[in-house]
N, C-alpha and C positions, 0 to 999 in steps of 0.2 A: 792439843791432842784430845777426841773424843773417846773417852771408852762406852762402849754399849754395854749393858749387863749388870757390871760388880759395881760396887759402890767403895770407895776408900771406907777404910774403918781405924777404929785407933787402935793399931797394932807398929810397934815397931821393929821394924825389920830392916836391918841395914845389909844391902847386898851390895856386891863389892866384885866388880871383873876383874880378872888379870890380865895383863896385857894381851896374851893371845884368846880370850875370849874378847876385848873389847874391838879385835882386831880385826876376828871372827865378825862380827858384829855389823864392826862397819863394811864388811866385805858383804855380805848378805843382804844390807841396806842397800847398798849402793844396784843390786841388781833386783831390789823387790822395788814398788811402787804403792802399795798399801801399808796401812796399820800396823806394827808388829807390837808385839806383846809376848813375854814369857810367863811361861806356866810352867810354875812349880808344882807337880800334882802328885797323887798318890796312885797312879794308874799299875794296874795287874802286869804288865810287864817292864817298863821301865823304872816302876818306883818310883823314886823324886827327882828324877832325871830332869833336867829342866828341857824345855820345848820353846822355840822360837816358834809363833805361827804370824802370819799372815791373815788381817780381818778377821781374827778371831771375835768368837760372839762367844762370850765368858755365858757359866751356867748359874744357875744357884746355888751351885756347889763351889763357889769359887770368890777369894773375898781380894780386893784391889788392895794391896798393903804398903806401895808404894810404886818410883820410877828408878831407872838404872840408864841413864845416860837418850833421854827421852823415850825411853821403850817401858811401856808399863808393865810391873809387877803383879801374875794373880797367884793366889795360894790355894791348893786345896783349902777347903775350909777343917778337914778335921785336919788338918798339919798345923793350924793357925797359935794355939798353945804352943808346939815346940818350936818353931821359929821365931814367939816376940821374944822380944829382947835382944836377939841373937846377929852377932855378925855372920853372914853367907856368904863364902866365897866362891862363884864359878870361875869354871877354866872350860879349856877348849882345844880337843887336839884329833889325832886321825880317828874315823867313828869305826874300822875296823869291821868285821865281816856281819857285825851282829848288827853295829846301829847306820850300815847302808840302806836299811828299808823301814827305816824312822820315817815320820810324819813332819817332824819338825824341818824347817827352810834351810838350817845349814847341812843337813845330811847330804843335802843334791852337791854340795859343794868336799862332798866328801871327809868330811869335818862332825864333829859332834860336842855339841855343849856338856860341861859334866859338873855336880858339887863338890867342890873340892873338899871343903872342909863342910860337915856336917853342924849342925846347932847343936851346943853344947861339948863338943869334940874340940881341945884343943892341938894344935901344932906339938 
């Protein structure tokens, strides 16, 4: 898989789907034909919400921190401190009236990716 843009860097970041995000995932997969990549970002309305896109073109702002079941990982770059070290866990369940007009690929599917567990929060 090519990423265009971010560069891996040495950051360790262990993200970790749960079943109905990996499921999510592969449902998504299965009806995209392009690239996908999640972005964990720091965006003014969703937070750190993660985002599935398609052929996405990473920015400068954005650092490649690893893969999650062949779909590459980008991170905000100012999020890159609180996530090394850190297990990530997403999930994935109905996106509900707010995140039906998300950007990301699983919203069409009526579905929305979400952090389950925050860095440094534990269970």
């Amino acid at each position: 898989m090519t990423l265009r843009g971010a560069r891996p860097i040495g950051v360790n970041v262990h993200l970790v789907l749960t079943d109905a995000a990996r499921e999510l995932l592969e449902r998504v997969r299965a009806e995209r034909t392009g690239e996908l990549s999640l972005v964990i970002g720091n965006g003014c309305c969703d937070s750190t919400a993660p985002f599935l896109f398609e052929s996405h073109l990473s920015g400068p702002g954005e650092a490649h921190v690893g893969e999650v079941d062949g779909v590459p990982i980008l991170l905000d770059a100012a999020l890159v401190e609180l996530f090394d070290g850190r297990e990530v866990v997403v999930d994935a369940g109905p996106a509900g009236p707010v995140g039906e007009d998300s950007f990301s690929c699983e919203s069409e599917l009526g579905m929305r990716f979400t952090l389950e567990r925050l860095p440094g929060v534990t269970a």
